[in-house]
PDB file of N, CA, C and O in Angstrom:
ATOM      1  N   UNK A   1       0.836  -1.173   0.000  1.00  0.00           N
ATOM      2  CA  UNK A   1       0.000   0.000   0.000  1.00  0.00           C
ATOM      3  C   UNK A   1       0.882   1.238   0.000  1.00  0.00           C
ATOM      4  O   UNK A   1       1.722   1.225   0.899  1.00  0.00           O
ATOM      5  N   UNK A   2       0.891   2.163  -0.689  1.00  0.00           N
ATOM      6  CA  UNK A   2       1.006   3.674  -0.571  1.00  0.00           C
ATOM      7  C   UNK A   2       0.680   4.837   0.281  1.00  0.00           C
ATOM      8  O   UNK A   2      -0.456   4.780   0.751  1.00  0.00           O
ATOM      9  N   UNK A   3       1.258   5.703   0.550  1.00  0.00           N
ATOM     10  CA  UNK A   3       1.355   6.523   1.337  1.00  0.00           C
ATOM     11  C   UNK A   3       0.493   7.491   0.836  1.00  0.00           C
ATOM     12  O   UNK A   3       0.887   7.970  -0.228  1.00  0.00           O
ATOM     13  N   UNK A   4      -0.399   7.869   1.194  1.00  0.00           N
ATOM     14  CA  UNK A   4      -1.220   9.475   0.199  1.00  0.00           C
ATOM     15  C   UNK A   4      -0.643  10.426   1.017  1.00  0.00           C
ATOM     16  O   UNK A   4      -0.575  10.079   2.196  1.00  0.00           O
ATOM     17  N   UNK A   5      -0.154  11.654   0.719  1.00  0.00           N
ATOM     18  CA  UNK A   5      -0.119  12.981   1.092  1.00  0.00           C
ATOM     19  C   UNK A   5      -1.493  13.578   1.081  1.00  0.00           C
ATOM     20  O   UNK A   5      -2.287  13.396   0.158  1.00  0.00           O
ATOM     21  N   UNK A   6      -1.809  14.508   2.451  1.00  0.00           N
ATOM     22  CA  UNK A   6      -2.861  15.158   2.740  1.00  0.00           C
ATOM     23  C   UNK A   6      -3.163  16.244   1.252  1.00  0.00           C
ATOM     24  O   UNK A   6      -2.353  16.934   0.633  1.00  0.00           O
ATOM     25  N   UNK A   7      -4.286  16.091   1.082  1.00  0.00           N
ATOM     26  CA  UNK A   7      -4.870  16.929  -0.009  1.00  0.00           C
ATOM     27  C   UNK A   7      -5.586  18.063   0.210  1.00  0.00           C
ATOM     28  O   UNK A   7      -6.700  17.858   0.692  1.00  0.00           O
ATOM     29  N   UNK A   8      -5.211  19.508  -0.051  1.00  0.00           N
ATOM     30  CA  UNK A   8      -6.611  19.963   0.210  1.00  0.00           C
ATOM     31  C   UNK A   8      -7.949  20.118   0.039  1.00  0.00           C
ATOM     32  O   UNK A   8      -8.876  20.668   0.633  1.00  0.00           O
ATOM     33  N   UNK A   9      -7.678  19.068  -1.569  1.00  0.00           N
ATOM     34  CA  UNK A   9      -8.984  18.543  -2.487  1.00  0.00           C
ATOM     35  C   UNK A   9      -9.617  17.769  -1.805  1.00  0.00           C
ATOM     36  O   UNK A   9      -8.951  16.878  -1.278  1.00  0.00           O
ATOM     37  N   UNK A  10     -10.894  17.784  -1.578  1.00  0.00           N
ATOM     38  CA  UNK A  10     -11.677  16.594  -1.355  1.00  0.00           C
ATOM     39  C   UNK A  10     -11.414  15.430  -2.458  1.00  0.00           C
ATOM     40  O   UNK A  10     -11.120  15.780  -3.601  1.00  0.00           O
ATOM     41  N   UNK A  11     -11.531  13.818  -2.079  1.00  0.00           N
ATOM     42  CA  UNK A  11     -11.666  13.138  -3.063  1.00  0.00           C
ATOM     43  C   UNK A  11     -13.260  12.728  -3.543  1.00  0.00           C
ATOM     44  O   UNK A  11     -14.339  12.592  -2.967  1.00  0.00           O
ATOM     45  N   UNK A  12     -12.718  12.608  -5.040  1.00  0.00           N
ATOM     46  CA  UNK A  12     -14.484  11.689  -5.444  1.00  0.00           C
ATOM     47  C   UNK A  12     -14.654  10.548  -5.584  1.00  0.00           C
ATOM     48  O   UNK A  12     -14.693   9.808  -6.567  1.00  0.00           O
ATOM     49  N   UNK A  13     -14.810  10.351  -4.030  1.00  0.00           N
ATOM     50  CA  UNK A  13     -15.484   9.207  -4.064  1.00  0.00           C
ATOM     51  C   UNK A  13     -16.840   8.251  -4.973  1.00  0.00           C
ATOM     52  O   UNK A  13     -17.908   8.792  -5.260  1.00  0.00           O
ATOM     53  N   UNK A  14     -16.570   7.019  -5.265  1.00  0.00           N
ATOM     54  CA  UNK A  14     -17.818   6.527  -5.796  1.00  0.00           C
ATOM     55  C   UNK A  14     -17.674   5.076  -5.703  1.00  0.00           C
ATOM     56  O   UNK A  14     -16.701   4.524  -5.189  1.00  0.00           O
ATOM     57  N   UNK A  15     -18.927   4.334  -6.345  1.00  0.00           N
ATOM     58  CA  UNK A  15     -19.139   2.695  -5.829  1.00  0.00           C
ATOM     59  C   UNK A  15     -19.471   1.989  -6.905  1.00  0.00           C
ATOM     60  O   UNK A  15     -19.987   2.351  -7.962  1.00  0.00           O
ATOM     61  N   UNK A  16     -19.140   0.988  -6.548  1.00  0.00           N
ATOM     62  CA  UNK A  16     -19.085   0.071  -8.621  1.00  0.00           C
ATOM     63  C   UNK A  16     -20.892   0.257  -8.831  1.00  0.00           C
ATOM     64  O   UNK A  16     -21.863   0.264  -8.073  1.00  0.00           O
ATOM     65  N   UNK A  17     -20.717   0.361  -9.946  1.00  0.00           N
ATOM     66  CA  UNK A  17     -22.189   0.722 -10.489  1.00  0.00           C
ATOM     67  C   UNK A  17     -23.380  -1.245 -10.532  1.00  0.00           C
ATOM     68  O   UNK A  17     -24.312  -1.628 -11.239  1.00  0.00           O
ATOM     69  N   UNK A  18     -22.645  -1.843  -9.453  1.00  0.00           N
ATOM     70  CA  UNK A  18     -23.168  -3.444  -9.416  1.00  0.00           C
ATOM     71  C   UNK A  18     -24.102  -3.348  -7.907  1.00  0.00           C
ATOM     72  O   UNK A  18     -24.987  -4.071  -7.449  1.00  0.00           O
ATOM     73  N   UNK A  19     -23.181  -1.617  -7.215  1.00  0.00           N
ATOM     74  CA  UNK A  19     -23.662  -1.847  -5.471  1.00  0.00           C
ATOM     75  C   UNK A  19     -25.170  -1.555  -5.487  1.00  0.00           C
ATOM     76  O   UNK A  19     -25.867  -1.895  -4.532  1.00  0.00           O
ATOM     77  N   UNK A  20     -25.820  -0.762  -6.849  1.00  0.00           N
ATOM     78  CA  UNK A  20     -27.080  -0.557  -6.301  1.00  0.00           C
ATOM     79  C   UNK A  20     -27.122   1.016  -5.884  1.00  0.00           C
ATOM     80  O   UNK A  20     -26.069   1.521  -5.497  1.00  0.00           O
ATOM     81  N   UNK A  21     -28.141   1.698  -5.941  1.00  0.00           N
ATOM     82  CA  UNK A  21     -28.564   2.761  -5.578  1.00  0.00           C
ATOM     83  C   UNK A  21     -28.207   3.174  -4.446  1.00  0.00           C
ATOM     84  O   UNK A  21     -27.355   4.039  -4.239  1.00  0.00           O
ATOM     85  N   UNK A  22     -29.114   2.318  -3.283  1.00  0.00           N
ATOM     86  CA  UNK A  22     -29.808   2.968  -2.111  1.00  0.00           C
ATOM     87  C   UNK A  22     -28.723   2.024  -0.808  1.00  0.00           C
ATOM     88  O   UNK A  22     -28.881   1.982   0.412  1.00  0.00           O
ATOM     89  N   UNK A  23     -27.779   1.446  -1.564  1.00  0.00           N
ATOM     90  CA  UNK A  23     -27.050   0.473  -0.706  1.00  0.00           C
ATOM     91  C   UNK A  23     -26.195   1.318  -0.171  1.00  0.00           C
ATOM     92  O   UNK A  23     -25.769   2.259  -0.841  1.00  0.00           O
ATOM     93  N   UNK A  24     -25.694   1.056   1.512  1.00  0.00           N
ATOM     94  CA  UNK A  24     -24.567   2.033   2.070  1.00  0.00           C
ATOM     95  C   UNK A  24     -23.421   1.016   3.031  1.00  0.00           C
ATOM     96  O   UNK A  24     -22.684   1.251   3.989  1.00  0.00           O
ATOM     97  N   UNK A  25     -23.750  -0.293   2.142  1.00  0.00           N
ATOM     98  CA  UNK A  25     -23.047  -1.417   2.846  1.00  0.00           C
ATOM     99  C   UNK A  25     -22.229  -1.930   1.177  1.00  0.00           C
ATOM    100  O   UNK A  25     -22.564  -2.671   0.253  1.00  0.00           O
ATOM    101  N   UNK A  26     -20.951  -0.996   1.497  1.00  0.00           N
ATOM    102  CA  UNK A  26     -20.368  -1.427  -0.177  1.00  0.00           C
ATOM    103  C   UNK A  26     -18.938  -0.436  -0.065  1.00  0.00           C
ATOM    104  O   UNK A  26     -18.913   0.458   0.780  1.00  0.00           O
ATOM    105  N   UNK A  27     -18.066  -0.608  -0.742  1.00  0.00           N
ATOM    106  CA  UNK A  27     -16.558  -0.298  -0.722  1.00  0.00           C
ATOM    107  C   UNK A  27     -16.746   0.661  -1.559  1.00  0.00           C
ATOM    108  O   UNK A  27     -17.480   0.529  -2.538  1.00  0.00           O
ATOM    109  N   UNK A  28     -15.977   1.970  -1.223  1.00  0.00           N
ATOM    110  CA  UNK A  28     -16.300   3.147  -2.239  1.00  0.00           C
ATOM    111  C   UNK A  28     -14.946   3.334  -2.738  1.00  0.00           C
ATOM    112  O   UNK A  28     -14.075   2.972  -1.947  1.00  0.00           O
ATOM    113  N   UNK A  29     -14.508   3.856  -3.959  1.00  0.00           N
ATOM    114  CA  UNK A  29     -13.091   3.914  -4.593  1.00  0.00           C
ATOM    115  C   UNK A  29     -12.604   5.706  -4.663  1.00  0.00           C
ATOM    116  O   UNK A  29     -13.421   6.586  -4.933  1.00  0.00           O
ATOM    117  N   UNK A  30     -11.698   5.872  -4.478  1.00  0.00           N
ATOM    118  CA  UNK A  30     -11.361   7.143  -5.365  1.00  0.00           C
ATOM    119  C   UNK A  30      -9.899   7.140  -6.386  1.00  0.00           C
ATOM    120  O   UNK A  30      -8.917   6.413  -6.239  1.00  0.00           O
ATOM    121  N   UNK A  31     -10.089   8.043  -7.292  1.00  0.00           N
ATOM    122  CA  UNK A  31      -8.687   7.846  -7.827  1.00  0.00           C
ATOM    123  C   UNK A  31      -8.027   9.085  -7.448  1.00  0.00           C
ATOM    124  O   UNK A  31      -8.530  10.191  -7.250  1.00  0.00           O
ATOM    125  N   UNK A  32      -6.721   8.681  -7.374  1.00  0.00           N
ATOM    126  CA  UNK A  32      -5.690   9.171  -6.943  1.00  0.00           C
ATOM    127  C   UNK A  32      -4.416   9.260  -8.270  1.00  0.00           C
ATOM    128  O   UNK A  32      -4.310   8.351  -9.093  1.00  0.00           O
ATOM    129  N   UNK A  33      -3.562  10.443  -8.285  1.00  0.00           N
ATOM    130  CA  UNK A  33      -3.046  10.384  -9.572  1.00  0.00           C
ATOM    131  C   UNK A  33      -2.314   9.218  -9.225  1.00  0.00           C
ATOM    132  O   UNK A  33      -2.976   8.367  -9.819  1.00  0.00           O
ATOM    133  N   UNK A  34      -1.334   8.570  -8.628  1.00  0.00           N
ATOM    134  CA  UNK A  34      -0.873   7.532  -8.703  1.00  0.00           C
ATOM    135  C   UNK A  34      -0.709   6.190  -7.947  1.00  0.00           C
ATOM    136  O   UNK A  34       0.165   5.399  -7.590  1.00  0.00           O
ATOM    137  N   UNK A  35      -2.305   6.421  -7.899  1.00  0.00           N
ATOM    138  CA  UNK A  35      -3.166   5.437  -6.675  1.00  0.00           C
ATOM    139  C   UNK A  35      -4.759   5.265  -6.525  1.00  0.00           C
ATOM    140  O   UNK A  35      -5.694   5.935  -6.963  1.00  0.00           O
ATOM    141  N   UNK A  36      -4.714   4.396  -5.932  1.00  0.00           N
ATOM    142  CA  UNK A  36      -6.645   4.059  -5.959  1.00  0.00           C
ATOM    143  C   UNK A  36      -6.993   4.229  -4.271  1.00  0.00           C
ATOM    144  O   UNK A  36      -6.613   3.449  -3.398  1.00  0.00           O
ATOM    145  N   UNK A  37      -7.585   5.116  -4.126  1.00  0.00           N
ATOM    146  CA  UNK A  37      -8.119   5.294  -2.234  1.00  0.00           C
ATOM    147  C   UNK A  37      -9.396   4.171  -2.046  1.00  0.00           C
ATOM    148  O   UNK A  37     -10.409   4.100  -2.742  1.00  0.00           O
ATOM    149  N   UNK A  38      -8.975   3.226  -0.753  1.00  0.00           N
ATOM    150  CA  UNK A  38     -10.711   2.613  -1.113  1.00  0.00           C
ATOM    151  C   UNK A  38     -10.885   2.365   0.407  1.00  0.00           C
ATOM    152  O   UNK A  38     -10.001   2.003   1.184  1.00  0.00           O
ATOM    153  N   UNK A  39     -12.148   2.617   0.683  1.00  0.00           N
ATOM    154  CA  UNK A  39     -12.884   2.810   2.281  1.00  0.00           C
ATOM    155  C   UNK A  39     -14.057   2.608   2.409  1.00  0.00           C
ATOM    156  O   UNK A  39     -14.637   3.017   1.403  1.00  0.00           O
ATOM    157  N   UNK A  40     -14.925   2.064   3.332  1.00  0.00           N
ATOM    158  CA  UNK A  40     -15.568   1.478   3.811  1.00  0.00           C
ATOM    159  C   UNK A  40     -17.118   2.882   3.652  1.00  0.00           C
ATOM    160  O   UNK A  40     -17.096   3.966   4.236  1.00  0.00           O
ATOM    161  N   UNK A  41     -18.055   2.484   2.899  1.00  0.00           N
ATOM    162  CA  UNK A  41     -19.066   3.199   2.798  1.00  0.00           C
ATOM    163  C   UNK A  41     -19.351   3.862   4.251  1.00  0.00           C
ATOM    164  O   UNK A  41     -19.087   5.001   4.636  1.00  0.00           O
ATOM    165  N   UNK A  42     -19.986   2.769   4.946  1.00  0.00           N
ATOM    166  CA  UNK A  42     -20.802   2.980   6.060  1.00  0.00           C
ATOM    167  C   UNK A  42     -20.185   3.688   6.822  1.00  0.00           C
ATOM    168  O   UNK A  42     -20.937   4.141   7.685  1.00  0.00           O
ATOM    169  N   UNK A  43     -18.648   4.171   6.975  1.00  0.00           N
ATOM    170  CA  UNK A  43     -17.920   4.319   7.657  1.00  0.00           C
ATOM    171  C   UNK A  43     -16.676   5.545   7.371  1.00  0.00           C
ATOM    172  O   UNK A  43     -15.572   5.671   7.900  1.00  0.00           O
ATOM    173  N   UNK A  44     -17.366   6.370   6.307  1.00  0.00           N
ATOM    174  CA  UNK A  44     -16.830   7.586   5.380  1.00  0.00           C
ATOM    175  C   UNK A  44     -15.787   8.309   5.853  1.00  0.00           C
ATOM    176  O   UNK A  44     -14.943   8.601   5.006  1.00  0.00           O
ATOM    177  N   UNK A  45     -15.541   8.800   7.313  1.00  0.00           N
ATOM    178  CA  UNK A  45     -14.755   9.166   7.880  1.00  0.00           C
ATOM    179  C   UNK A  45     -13.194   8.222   8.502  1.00  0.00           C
ATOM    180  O   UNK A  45     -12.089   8.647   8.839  1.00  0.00           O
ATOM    181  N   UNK A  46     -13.693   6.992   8.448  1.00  0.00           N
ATOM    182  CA  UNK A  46     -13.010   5.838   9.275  1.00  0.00           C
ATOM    183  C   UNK A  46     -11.578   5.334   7.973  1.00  0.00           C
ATOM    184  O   UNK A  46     -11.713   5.663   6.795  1.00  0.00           O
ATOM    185  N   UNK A  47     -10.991   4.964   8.195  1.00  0.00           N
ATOM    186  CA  UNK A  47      -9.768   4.766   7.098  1.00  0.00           C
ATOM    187  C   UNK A  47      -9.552   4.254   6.029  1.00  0.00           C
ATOM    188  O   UNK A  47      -9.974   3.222   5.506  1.00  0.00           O
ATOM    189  N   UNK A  48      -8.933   4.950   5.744  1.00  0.00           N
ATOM    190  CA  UNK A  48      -8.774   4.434   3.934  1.00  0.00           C
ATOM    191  C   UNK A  48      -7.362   3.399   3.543  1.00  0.00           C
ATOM    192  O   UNK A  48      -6.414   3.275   4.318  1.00  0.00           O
ATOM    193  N   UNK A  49      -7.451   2.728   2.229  1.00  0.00           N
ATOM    194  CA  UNK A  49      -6.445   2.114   2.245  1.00  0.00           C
ATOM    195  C   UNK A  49      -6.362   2.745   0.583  1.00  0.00           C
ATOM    196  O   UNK A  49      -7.244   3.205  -0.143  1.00  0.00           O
ATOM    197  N   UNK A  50      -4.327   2.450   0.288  1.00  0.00           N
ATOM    198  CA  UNK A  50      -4.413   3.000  -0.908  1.00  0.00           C
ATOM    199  C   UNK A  50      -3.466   1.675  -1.811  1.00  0.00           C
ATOM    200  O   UNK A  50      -2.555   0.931  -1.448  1.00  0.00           O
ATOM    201  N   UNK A  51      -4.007   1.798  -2.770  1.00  0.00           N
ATOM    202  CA  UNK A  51      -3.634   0.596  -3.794  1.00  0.00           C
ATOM    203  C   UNK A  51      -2.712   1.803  -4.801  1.00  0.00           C
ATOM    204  O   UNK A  51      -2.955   2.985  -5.044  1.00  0.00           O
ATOM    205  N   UNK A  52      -1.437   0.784  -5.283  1.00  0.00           N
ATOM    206  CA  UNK A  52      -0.620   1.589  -6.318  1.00  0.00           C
ATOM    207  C   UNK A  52      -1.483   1.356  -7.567  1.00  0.00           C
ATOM    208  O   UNK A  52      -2.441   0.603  -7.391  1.00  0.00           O
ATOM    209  N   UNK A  53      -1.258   2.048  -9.232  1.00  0.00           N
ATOM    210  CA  UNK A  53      -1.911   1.489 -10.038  1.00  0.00           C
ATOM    211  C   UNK A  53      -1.808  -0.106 -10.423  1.00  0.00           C
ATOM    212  O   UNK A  53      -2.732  -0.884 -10.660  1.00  0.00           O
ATOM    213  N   UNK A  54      -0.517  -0.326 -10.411  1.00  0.00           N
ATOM    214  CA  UNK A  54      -0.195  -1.784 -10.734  1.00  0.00           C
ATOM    215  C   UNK A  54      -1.327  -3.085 -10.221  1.00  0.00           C
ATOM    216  O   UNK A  54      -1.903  -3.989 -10.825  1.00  0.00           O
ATOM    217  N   UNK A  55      -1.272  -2.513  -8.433  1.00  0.00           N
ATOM    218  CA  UNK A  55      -2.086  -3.649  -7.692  1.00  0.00           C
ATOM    219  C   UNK A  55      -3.502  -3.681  -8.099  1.00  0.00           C
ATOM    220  O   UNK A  55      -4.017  -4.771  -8.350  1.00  0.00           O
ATOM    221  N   UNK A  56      -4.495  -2.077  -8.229  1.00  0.00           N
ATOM    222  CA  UNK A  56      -5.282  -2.129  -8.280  1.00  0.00           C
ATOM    223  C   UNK A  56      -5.771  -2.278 -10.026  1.00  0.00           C
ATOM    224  O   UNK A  56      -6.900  -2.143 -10.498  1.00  0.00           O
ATOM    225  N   UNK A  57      -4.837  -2.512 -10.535  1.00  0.00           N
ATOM    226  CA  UNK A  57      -5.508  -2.747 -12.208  1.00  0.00           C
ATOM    227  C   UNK A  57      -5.486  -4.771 -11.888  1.00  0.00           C
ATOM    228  O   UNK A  57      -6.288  -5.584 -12.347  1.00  0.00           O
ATOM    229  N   UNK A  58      -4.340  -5.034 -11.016  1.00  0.00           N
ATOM    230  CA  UNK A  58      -4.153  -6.442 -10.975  1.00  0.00           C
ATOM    231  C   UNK A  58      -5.480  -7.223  -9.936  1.00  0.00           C
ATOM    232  O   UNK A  58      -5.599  -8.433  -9.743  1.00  0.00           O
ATOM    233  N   UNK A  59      -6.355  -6.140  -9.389  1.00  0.00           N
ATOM    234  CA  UNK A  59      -7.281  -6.732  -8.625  1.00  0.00           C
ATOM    235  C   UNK A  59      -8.421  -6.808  -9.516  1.00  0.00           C
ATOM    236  O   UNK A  59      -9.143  -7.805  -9.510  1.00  0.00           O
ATOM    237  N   UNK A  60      -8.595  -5.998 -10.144  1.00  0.00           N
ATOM    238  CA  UNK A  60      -9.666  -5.343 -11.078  1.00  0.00           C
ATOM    239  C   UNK A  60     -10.048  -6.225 -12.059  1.00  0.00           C
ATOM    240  O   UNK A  60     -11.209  -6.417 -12.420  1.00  0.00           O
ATOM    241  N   UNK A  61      -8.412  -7.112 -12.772  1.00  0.00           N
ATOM    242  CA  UNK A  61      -8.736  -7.926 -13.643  1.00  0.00           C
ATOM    243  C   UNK A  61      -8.660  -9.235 -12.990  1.00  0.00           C
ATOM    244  O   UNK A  61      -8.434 -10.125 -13.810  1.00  0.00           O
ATOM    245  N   UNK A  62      -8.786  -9.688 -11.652  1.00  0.00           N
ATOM    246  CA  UNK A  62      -8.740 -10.947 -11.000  1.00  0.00           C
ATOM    247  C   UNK A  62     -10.549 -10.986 -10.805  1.00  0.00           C
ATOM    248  O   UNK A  62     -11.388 -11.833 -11.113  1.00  0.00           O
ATOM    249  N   UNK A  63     -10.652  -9.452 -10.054  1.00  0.00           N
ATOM    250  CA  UNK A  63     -12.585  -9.279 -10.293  1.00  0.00           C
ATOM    251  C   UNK A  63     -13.442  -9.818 -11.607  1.00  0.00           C
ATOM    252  O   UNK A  63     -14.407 -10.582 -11.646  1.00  0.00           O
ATOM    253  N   UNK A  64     -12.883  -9.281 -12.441  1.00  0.00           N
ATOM    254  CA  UNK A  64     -13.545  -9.694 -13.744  1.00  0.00           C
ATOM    255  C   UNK A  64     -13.528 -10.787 -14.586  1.00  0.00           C
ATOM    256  O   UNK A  64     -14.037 -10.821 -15.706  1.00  0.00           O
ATOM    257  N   UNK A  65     -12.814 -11.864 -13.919  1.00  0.00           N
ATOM    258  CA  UNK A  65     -12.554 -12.982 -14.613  1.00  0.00           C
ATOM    259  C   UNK A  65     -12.611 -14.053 -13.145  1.00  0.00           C
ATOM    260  O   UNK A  65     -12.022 -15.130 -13.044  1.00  0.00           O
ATOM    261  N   UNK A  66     -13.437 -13.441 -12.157  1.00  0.00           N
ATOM    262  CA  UNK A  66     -13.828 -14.018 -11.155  1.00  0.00           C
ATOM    263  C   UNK A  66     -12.789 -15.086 -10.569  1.00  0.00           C
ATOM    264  O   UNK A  66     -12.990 -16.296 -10.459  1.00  0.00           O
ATOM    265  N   UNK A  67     -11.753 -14.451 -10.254  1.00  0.00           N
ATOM    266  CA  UNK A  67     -10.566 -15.574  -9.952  1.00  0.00           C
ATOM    267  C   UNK A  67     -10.714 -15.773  -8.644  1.00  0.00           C
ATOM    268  O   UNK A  67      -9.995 -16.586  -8.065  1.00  0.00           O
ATOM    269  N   UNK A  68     -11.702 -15.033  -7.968  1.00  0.00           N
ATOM    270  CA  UNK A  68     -11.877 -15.360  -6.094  1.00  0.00           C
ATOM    271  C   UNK A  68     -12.921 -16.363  -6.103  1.00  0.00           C
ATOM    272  O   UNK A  68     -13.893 -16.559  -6.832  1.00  0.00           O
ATOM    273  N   UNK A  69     -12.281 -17.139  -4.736  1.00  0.00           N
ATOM    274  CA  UNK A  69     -12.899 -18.733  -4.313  1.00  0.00           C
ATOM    275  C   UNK A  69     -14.098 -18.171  -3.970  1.00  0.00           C
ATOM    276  O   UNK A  69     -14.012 -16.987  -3.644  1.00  0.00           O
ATOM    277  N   UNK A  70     -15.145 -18.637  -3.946  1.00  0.00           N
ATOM    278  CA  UNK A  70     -16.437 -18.275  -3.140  1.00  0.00           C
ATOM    279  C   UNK A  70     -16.729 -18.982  -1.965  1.00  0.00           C
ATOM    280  O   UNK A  70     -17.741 -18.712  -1.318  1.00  0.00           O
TER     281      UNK A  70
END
């Protein structure tokens, strides 16, 4: 994980377009120029974790080709 430097930008946050509307139980993403911020909906204030691009393009395509055990 990566280090973010404090921003004075707010980030824009948002949620895969699979979570549903009205759902507030779901992982929200932001991008970062050389990083992905991702934190806990329900919990907006509570901590974030940051993915480099590498990891988070390498999760993204493990998501989409459903490589996690169920």
């Amino acid at each position: 994980m990566l280090s973010v430097p404090h921003s004075p930008e707010p980030l824009s946050w948002f949620k895969s377009s699979y979570s549903g509307a009205n759902t507030t139980e779901c992982v929200e993403a932001a991008h970062l120029p050389q990083a992905t911020a991702v934190r806990d909906s329900k919990t907006p204030g509570g901590p974030m974790l940051t993915f480099g691009q590498a990891s988070w393009a390498g999760f993204l395509t493990a998501v989409r080709h459903q490589q996690f055990g169920g």
